[in-house]
VEXZA-803623 format. One record per atom (N, C-alpha, C, CB): atom name; x, y, z; residue number from 1; residue in three letters. Coordinates in steps of 0.05 Angstrom, whole numbers, plus 5000, padded with zeros to 4 digits. Glycine has a CB too. Example, Ala and Ser with C-alpha at 12.3 -4.5 7.8 and 13.67 -1.06 7.14 Angstrom:
> at,u,v,w,i,aa
> N,5264,4886,5156,1,ALA $
> CA,5246,4910,5156,1,ALA $
> C,5264,4934,5156,1,ALA $
> CB,5226,4911,5181,1,ALA $
> N,5257,4955,5142,2,SER $
> CA,5273,4979,5143,2,SER $
> C,5258,5001,5157,2,SER $
> CB,5282,4988,5114,2,SER $
END
This chain:
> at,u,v,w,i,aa
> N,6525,7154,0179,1,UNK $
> CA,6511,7166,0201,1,UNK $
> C,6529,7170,0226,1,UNK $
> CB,6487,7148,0209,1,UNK $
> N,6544,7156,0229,2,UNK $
> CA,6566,7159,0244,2,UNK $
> C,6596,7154,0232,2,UNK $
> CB,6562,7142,0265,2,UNK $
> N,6604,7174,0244,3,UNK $
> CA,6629,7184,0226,3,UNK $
> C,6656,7179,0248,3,UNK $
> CB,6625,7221,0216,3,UNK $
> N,6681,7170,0239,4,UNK $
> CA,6695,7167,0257,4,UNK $
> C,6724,7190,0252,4,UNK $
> CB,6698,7135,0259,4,UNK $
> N,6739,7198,0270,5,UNK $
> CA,6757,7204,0271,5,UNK $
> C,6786,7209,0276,5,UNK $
> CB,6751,7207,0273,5,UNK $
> N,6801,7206,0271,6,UNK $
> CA,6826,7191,0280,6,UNK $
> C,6852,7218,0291,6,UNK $
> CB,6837,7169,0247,6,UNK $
> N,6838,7236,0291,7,UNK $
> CA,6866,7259,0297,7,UNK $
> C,6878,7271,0288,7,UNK $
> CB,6883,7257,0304,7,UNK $
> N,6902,7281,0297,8,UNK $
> CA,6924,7291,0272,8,UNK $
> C,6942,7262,0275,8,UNK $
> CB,6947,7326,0278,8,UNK $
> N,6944,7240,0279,9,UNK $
> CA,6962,7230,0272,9,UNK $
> C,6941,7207,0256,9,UNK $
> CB,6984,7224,0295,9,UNK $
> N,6946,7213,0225,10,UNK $
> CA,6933,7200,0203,10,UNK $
> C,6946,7157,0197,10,UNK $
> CB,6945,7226,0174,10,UNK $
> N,6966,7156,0213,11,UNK $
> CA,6976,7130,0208,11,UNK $
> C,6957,7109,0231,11,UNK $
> CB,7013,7132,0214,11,UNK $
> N,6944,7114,0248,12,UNK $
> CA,6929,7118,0276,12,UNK $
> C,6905,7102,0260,12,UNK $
> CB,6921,7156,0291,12,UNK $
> N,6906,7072,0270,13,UNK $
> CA,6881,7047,0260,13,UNK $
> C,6860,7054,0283,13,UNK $
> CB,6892,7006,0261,13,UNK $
> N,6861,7068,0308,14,UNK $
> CA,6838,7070,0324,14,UNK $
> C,6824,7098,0320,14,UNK $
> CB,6845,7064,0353,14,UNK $
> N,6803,7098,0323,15,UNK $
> CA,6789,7122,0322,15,UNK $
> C,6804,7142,0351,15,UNK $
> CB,6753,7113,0324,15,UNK $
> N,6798,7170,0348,16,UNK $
> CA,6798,7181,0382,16,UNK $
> C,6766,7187,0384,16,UNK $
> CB,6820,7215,0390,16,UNK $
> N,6754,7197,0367,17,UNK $
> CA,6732,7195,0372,17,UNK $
> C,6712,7196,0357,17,UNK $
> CB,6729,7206,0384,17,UNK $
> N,6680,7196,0348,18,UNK $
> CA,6667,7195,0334,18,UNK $
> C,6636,7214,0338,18,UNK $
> CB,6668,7169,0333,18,UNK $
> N,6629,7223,0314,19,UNK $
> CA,6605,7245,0318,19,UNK $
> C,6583,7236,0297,19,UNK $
> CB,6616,7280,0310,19,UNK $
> N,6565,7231,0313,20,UNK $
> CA,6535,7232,0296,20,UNK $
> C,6523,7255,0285,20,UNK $
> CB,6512,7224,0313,20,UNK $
> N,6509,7243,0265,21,UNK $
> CA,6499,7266,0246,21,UNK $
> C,6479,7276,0265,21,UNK $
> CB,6485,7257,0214,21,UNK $
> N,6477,7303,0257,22,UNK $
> CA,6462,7317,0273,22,UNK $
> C,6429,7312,0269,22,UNK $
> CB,6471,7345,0270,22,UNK $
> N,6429,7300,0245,23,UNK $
> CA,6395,7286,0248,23,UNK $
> C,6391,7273,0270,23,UNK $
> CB,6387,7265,0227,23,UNK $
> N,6409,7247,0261,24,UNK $
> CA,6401,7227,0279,24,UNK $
> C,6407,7240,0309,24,UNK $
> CB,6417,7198,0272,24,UNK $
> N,6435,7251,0308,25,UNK $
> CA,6423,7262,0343,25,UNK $
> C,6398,7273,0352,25,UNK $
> CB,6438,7285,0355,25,UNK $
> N,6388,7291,0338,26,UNK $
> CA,6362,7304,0344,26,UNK $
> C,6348,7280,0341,26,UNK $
> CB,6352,7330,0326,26,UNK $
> N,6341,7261,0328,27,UNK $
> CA,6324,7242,0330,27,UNK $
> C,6323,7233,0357,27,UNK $
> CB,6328,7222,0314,27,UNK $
> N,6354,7221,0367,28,UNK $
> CA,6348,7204,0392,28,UNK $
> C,6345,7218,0413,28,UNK $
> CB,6365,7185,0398,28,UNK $
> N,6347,7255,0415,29,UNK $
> CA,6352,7261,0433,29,UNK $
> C,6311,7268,0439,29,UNK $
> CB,6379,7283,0432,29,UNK $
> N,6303,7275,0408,30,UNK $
> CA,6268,7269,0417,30,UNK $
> C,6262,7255,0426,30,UNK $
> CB,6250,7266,0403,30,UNK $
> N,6267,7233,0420,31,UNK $
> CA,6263,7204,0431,31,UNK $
> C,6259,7197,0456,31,UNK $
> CB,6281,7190,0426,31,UNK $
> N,6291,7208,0468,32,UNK $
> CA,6292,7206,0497,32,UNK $
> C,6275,7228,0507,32,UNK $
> CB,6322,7207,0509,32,UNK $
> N,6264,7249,0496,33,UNK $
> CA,6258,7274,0508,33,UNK $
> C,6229,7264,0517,33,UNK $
> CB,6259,7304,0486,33,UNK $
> N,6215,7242,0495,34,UNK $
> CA,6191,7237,0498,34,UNK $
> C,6189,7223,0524,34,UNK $
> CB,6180,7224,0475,34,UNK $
> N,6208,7197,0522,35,UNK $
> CA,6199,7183,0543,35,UNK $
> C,6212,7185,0570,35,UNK $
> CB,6199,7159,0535,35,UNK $
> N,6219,7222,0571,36,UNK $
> CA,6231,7229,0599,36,UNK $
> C,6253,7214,0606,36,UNK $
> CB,6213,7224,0621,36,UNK $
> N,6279,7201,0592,37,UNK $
> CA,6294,7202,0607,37,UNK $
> C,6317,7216,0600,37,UNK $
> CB,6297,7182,0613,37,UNK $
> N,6319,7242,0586,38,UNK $
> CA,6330,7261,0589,38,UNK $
> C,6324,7287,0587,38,UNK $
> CB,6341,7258,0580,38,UNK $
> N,6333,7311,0600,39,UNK $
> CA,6332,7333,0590,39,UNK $
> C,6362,7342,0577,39,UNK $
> CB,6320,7350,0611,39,UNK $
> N,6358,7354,0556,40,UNK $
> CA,6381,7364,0546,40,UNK $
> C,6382,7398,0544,40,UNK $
> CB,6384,7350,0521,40,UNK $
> N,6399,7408,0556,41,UNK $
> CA,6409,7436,0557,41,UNK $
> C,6428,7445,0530,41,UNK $
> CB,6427,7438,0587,41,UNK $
> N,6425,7448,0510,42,UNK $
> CA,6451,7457,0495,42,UNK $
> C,6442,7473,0482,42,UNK $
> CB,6467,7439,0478,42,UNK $
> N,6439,7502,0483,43,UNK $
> CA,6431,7521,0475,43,UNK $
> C,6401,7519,0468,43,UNK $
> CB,6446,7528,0458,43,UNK $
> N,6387,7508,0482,44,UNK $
> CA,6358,7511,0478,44,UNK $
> C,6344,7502,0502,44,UNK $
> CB,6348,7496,0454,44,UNK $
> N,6320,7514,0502,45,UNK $
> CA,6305,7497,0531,45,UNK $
> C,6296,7479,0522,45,UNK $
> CB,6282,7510,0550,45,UNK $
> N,6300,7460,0552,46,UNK $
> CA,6293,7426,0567,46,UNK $
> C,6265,7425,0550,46,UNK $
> CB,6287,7423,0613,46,UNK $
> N,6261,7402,0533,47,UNK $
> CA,6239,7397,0523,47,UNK $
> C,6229,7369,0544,47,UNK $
> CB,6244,7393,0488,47,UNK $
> N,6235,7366,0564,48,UNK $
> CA,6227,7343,0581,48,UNK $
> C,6206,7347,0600,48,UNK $
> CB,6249,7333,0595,48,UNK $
> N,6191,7338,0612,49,UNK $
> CA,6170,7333,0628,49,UNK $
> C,6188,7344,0659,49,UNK $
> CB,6159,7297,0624,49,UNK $
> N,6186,7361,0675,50,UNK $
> CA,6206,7364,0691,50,UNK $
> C,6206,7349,0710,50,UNK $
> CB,6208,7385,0698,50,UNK $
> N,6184,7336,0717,51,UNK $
> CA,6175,7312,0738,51,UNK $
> C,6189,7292,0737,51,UNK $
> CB,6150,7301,0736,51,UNK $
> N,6196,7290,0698,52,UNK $
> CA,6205,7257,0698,52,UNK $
> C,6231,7255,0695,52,UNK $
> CB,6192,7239,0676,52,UNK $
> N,6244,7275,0700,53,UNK $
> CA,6274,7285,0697,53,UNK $
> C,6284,7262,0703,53,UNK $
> CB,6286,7310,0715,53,UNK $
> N,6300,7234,0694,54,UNK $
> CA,6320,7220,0696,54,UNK $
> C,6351,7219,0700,54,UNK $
> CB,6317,7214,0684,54,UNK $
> N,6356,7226,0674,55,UNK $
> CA,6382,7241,0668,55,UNK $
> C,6384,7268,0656,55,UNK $
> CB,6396,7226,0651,55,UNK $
> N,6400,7275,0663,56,UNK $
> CA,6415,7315,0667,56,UNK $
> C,6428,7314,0643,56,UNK $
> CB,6444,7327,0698,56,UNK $
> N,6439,7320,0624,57,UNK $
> CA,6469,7335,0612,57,UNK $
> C,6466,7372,0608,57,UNK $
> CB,6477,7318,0576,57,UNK $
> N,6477,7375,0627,58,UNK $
> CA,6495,7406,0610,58,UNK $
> C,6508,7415,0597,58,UNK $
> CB,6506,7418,0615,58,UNK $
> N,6501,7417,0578,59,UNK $
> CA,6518,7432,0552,59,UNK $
> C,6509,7447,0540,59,UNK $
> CB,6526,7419,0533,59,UNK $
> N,6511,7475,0551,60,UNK $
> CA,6502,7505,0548,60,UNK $
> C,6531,7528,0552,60,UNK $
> CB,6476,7510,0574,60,UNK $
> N,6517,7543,0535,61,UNK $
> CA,6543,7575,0539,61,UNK $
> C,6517,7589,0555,61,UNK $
> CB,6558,7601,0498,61,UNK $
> N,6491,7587,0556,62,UNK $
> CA,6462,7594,0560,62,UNK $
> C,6466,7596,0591,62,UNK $
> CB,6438,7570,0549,62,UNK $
> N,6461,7622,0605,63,UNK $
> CA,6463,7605,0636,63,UNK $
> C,6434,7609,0651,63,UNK $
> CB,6492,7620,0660,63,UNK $
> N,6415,7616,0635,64,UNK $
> CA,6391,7613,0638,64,UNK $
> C,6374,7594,0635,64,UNK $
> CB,6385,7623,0629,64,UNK $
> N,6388,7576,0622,65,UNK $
> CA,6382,7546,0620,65,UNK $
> C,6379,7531,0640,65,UNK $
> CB,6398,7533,0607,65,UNK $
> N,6402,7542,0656,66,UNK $
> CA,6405,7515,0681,66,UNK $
> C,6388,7533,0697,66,UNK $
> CB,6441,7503,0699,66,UNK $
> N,6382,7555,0695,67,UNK $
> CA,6361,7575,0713,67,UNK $
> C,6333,7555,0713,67,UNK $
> CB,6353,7611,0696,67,UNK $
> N,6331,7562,0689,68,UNK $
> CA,6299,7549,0683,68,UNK $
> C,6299,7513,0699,68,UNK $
> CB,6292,7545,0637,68,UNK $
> N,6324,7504,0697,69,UNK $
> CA,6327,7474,0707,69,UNK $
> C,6324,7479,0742,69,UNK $
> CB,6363,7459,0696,69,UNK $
> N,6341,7495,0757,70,UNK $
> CA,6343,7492,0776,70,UNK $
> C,6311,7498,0793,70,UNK $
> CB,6365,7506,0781,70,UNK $
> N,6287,7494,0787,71,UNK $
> CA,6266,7503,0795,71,UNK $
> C,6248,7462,0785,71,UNK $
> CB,6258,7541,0775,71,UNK $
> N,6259,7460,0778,72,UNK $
> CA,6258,7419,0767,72,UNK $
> C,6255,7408,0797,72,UNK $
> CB,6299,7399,0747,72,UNK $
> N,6241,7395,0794,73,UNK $
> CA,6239,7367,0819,73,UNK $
> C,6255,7350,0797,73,UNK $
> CB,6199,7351,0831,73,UNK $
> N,6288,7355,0821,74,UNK $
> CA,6307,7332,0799,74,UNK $
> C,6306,7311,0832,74,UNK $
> CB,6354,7348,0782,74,UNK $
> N,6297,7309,0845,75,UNK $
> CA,6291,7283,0862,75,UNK $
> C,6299,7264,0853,75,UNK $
> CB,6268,7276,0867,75,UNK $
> N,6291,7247,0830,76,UNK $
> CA,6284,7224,0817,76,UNK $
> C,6313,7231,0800,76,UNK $
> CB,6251,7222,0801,76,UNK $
> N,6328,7240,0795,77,UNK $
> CA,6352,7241,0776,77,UNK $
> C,6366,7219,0784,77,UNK $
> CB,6369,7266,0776,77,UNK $
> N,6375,7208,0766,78,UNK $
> CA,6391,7179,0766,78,UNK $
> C,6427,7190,0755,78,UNK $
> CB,6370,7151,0735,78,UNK $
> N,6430,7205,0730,79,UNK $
> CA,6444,7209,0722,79,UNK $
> C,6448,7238,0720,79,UNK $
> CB,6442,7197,0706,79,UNK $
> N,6472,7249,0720,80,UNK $
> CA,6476,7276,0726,80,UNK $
> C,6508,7286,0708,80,UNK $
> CB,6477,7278,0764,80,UNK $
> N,6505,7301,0690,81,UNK $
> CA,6535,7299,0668,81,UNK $
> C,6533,7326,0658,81,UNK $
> CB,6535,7273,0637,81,UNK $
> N,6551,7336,0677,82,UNK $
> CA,6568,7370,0664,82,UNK $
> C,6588,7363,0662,82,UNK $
> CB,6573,7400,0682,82,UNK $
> N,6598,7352,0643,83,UNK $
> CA,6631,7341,0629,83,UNK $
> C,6646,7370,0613,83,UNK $
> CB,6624,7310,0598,83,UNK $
> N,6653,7384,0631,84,UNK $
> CA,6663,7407,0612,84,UNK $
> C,6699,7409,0602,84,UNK $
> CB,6655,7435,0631,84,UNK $
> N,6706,7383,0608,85,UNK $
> CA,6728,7374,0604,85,UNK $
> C,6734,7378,0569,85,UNK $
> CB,6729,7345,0617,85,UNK $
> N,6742,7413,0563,86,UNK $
> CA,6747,7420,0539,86,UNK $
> C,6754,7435,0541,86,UNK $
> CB,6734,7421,0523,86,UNK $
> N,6790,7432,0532,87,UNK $
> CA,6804,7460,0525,87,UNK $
> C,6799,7467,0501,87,UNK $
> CB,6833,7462,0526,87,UNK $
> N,6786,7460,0481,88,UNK $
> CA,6781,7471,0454,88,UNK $
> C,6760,7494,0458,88,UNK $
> CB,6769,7447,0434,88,UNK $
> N,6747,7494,0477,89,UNK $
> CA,6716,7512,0486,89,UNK $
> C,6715,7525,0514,89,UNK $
> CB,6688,7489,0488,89,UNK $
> N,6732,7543,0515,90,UNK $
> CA,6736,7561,0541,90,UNK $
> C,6709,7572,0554,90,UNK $
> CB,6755,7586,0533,90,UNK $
> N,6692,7584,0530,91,UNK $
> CA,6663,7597,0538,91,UNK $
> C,6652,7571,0547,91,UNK $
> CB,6643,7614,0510,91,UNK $
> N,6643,7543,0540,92,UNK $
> CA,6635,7523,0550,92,UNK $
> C,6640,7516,0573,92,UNK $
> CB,6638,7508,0538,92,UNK $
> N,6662,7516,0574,93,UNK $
> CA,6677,7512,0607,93,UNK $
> C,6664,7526,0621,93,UNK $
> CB,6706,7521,0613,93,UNK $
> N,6673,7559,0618,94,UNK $
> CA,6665,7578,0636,94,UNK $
> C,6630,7581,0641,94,UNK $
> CB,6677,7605,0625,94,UNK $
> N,6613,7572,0620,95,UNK $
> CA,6582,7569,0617,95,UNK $
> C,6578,7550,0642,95,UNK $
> CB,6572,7554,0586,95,UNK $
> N,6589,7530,0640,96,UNK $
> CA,6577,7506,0651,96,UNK $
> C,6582,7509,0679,96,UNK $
> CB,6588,7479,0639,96,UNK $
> N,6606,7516,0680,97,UNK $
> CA,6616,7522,0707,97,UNK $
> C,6599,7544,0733,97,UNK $
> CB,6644,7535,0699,97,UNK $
> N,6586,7565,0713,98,UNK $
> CA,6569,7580,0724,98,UNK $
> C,6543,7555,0729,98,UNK $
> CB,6564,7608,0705,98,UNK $
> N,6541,7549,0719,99,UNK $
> CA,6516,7534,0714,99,UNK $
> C,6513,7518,0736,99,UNK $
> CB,6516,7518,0689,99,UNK $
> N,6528,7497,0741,100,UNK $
> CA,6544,7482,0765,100,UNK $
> C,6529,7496,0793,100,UNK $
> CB,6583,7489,0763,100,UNK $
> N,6534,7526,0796,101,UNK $
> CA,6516,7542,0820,101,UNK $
> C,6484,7537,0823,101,UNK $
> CB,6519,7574,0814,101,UNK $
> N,6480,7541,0798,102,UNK $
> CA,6450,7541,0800,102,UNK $
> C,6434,7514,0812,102,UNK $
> CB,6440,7546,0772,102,UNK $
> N,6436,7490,0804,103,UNK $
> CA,6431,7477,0810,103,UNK $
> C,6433,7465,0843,103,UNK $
> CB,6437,7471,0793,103,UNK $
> N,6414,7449,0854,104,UNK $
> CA,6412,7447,0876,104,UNK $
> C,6437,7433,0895,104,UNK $
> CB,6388,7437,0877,104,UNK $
> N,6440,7431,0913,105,UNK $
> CA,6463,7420,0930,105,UNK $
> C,6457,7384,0910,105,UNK $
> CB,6454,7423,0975,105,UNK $
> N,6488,7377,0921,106,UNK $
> CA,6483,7350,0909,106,UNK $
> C,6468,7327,0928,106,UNK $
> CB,6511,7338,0899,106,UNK $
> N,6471,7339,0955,107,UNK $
> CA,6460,7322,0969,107,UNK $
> C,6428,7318,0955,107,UNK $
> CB,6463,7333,0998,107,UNK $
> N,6419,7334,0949,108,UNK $
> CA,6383,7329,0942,108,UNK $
> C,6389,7310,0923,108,UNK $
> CB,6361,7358,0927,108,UNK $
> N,6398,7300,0911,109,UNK $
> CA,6396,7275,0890,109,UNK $
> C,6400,7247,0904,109,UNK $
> CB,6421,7278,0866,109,UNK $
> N,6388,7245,0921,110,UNK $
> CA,6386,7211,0942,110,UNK $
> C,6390,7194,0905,110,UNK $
> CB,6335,7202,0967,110,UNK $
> N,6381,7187,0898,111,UNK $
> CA,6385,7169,0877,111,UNK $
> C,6397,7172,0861,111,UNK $
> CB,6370,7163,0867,111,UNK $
> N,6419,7183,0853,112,UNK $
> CA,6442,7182,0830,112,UNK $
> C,6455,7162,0834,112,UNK $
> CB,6460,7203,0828,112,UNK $
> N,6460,7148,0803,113,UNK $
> CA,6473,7127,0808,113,UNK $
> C,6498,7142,0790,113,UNK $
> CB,6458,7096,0801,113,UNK $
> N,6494,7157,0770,114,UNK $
> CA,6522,7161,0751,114,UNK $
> C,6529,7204,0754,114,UNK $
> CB,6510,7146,0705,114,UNK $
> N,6551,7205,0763,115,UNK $
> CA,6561,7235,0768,115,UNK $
> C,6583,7243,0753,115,UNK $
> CB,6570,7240,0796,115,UNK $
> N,6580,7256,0729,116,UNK $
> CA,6605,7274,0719,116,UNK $
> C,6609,7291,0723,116,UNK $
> CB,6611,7280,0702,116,UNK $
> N,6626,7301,0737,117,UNK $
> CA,6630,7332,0731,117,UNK $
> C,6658,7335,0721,117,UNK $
> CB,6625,7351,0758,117,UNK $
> N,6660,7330,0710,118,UNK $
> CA,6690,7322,0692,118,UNK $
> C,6703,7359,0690,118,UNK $
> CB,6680,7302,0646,118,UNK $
> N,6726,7371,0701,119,UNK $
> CA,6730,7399,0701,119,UNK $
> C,6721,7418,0701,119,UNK $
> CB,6739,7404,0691,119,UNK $
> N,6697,7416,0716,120,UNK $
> CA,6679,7425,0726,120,UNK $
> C,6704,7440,0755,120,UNK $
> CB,6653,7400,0730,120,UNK $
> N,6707,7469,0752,121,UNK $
> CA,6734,7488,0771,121,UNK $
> C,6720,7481,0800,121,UNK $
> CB,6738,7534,0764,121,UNK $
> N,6689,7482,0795,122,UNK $
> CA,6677,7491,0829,122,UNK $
> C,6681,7467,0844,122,UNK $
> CB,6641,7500,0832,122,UNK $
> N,6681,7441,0844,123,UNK $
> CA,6680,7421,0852,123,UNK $
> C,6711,7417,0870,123,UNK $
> CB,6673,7404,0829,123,UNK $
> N,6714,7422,0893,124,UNK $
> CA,6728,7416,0916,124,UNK $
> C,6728,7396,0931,124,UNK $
> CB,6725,7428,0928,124,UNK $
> N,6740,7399,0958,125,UNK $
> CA,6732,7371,0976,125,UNK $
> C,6705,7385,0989,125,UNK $
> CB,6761,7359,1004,125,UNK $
> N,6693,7389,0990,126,UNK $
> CA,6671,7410,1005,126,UNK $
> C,6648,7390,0984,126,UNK $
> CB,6674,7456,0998,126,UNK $
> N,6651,7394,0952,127,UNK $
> CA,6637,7377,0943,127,UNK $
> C,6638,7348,0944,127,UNK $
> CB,6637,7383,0924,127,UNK $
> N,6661,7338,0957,128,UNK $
> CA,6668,7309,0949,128,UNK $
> C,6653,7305,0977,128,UNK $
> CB,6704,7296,0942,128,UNK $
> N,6659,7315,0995,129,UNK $
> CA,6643,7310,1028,129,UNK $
> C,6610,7307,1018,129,UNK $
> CB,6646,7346,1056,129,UNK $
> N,6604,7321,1002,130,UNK $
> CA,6571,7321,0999,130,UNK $
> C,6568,7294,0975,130,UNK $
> CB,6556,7359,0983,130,UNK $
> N,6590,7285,0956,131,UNK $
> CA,6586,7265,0941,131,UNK $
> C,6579,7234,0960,131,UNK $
> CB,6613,7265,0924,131,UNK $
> N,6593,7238,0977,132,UNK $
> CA,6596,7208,0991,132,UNK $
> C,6571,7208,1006,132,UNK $
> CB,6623,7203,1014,132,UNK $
> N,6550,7228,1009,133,UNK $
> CA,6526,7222,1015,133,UNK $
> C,6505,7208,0991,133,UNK $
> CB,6516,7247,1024,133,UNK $
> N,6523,7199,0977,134,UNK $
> CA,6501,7188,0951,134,UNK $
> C,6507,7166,0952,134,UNK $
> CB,6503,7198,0921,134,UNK $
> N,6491,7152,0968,135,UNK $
> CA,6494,7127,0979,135,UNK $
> C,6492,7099,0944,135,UNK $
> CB,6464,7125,1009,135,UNK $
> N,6473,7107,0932,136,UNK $
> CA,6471,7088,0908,136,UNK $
> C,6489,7095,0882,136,UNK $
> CB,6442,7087,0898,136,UNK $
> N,6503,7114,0885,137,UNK $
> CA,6531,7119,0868,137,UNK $
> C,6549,7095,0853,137,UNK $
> CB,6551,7132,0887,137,UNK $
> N,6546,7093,0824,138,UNK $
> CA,6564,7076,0827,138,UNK $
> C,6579,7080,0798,138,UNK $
> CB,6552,7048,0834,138,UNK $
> N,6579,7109,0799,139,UNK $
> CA,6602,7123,0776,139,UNK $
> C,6607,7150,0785,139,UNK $
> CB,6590,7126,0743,139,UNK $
> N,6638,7165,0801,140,UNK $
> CA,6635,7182,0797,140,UNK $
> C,6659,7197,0785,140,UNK $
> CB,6624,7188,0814,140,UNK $
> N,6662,7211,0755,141,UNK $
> CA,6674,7221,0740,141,UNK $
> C,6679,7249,0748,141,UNK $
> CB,6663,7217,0719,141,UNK $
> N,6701,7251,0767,142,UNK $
> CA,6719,7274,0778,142,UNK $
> C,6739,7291,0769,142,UNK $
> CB,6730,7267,0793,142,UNK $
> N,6744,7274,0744,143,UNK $
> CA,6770,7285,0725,143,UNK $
> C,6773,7310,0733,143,UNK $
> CB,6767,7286,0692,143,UNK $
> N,6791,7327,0735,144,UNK $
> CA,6807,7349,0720,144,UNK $
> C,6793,7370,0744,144,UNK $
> CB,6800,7353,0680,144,UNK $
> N,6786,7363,0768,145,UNK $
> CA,6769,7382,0787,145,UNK $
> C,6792,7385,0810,145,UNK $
> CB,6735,7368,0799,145,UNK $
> N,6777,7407,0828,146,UNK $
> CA,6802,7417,0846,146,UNK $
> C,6803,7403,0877,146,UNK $
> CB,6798,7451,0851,146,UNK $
> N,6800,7375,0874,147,UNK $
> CA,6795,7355,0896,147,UNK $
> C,6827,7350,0900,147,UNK $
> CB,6775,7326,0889,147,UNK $
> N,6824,7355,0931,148,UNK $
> CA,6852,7353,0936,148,UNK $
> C,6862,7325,0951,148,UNK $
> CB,6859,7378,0952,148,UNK $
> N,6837,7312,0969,149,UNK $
> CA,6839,7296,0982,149,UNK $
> C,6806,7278,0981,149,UNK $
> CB,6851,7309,1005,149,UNK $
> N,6814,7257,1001,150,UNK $
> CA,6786,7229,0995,150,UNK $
> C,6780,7228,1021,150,UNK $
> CB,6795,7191,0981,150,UNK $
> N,6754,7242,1034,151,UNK $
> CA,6751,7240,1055,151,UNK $
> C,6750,7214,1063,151,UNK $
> CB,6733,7253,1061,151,UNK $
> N,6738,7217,1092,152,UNK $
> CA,6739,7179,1102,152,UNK $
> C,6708,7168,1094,152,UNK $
> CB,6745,7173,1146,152,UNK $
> N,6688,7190,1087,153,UNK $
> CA,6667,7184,1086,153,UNK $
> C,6664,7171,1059,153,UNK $
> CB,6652,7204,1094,153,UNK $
> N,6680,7165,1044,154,UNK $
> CA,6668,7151,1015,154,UNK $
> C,6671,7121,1022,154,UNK $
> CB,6688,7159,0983,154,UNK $
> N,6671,7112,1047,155,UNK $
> CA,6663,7080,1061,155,UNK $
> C,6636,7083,1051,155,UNK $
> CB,6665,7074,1099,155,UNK $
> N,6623,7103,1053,156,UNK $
> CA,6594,7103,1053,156,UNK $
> C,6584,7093,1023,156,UNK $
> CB,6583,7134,1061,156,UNK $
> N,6608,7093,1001,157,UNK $
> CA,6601,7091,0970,157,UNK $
> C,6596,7058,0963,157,UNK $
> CB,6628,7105,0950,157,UNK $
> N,6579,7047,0981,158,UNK $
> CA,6591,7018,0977,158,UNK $
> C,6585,7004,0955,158,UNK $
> CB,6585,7001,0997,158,UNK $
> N,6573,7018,0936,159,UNK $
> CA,6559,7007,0904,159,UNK $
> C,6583,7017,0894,159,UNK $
> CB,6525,7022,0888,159,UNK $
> N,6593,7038,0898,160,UNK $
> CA,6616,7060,0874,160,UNK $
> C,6635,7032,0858,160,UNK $
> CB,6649,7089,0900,160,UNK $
> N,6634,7035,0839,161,UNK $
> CA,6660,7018,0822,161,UNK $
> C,6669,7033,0803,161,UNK $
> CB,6654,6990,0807,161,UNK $
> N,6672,7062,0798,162,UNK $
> CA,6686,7070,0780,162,UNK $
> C,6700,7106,0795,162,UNK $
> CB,6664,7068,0750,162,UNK $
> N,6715,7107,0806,163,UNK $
> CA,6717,7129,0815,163,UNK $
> C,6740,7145,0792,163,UNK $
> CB,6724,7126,0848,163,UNK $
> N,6740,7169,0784,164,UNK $
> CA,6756,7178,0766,164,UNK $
> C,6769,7202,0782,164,UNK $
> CB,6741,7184,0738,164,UNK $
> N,6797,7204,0784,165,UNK $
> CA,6803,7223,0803,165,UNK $
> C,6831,7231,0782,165,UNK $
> CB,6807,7212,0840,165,UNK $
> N,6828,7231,0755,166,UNK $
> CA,6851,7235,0742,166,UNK $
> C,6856,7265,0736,166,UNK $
> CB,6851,7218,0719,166,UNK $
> N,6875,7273,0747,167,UNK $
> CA,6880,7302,0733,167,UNK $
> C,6877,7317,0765,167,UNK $
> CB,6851,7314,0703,167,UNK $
> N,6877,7306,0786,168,UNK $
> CA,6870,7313,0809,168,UNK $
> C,6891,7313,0835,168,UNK $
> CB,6849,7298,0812,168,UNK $
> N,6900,7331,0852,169,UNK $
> CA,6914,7333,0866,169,UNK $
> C,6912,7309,0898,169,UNK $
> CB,6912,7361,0867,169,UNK $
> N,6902,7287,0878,170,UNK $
> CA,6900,7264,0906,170,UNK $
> C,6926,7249,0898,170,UNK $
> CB,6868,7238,0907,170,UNK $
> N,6946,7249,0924,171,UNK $
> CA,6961,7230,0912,171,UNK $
> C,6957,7205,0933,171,UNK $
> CB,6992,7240,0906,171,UNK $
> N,6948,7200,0959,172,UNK $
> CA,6940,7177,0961,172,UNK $
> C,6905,7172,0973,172,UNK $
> CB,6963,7167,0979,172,UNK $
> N,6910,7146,0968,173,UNK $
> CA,6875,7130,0982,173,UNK $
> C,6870,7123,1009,173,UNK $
> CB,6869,7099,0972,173,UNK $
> N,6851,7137,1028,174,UNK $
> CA,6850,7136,1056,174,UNK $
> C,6856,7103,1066,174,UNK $
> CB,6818,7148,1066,174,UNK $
END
């Protein structure tokens, strides 16, 4: 049911990564769909309750998807994950990235506690100024985005314990 993978280098005792059968994904992703704490975007529409929106993932080439999303009372969103951190999938990138617009300023999410936007192009210091208003933050996955610097305002992150700024033109901490 889960299958592991090891790369091109076949001598390699750790996995790099691993993929569920697509049953069981669709199982758990009903699962969660039932009891609202996800909507999932990946080429199909949000089968979630839009009220009870918890957690986000984007993963669409669809950019009507995040259309239909951005009209959501995502208020209540806890978790929020456009990880488009894939050079294997250029259209994905470029999907998600559009997608990224639609949706509301980040400030409207008072309650996020977990943020990816993992190479996600649009994400600047303009966005990182609006991140440090998320006062109950306490993941935010920046990888591979066009943040150049750490304003002074992420004092304000005082839950944050995981900040990811790899692949990013910060070279020092305020």
């Amino acid at each position: 049911m889960i299958q592991s993978f090891f790369g091109n280098d076949h001598d390699s005792k750790i996995p790099t990564y691993f993929q569920i059968h697509d049953m069981v994904l669709d199982l758990m992703t009903r699962l969660a769909n039932e009891d609202g704490f996800l909507a999932t975007t990946h080429d199909q529409q949000p089968r979630c309750q839009q009220e009870r929106i918890h957690r986000l993932c984007i993963q669409t080439r669809n950019e009507e998807d995040v259309k239909h999303l951005s009209a959501a009372n995502l208020c209540r969103l806890r978790s929020l994950i456009a990880d488009v951190y894939s050079e294997e999938d250029v259209r994905l990138l470029s999907a998600v990235a559009k997608a990224f617009n639609w949706l509301p300023p980040l400030s409207t999410f008072r309650v996020l506690r977990v943020l990816c936007l993992c190479g996600c192009e649009r994400v600047d210091d303009g966005c990182f100024k609006e991140i440090c208003n998320l006062i109950h933050l306490r993941y935010s996955g920046l990888r591979q985005t066009r943040i150049t610097e750490i304003p002074k305002e992420i004092q304000k992150l005082q839950l944050l314990q995981v900040l990811d700024i790899t692949g990013t033109e910060i070279h020092e901490l305020p």
